[in-house]
C-alpha positions in Angstrom: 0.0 0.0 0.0 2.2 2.9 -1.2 0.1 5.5 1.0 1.1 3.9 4.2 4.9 5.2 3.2 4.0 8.4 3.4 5.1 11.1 6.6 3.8 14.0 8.2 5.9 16.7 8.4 6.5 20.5 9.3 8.4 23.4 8.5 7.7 26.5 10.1 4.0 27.2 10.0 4.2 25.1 6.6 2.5 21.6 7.0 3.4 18.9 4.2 3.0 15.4 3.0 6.7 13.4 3.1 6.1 10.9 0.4 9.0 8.0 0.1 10.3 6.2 -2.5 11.0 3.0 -0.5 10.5 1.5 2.3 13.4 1.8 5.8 12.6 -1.0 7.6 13.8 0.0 11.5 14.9 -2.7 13.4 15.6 -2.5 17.1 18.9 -3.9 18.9 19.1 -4.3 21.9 22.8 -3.1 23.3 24.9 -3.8 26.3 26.2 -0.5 27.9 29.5 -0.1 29.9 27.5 -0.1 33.0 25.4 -3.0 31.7 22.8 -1.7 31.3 20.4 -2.4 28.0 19.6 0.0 25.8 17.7 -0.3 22.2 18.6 1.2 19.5 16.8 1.4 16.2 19.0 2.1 13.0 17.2 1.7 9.6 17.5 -1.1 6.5 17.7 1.3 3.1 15.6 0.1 0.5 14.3 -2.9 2.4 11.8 -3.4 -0.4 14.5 -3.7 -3.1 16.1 -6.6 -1.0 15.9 -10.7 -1.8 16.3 -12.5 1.2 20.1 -13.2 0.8 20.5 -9.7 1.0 18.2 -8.5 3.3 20.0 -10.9 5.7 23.5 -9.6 4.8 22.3 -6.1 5.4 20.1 -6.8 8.5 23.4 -8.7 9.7 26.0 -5.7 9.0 23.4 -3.5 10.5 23.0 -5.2 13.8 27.1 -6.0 13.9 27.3 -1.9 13.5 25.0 -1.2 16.0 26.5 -3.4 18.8 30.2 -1.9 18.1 29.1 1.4 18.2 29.6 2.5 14.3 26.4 4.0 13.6 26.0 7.4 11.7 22.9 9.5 12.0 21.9 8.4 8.8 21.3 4.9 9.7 18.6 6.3 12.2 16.7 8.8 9.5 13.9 7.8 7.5 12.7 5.1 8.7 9.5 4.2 7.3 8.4 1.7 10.1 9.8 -0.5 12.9 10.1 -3.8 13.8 11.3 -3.9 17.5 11.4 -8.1 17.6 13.6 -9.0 14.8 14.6 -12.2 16.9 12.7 -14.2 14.2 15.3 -12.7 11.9 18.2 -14.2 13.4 16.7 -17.0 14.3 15.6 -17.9 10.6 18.7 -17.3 8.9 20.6 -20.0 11.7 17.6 -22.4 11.0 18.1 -22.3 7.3 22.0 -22.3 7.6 
């Protein structure tokens, strides 16, 4: 449903429709901090919707493996279209199928 990746946004007084040409899929990761604490953080996939599985998985993998060492740019957290914040099924599929 291409409506659904569209975004409200503002500028000013100006209100306007953000209109997307794919979809960012966000996935949450959960991270250890130096105190050990947990913390989630949700970076972006780019163009999740031009992705075949192999490289979903490759990109979903490199994502997560920058997340937890701490390489993120802002630009892996803008955009995102929607979130998924249990990708456990992810991981979990790709060692299944292995």
């Amino acid at each position: 449903m291409p409506a659904l990746n569209s975004a409200y946004s503002e500028n000013g007084d100006q209100s306007y429709r953000v209109t997307r040409d794919h979809v960012n899929l966000g996935v949450a990761v959960d991270v250890a901090g130096k105190d050990g604490s947990r913390a989630l953080k949700v970076p972006s996939l780019k163009k999740a919707d031009t992705l075949n599985f192999a490289q979903f998985i490759s990109a979903y993998d490199d994502l997560v493996k920058r997340t937890r060492e701490n390489k993120l740019a802002v630009a892996d957290f803008e955009g995102t279209t929607i979130s998924l914040t249990n990708p456990g099924t992810v991981a979990r599929w790709d060692r299944i199928r292995g």
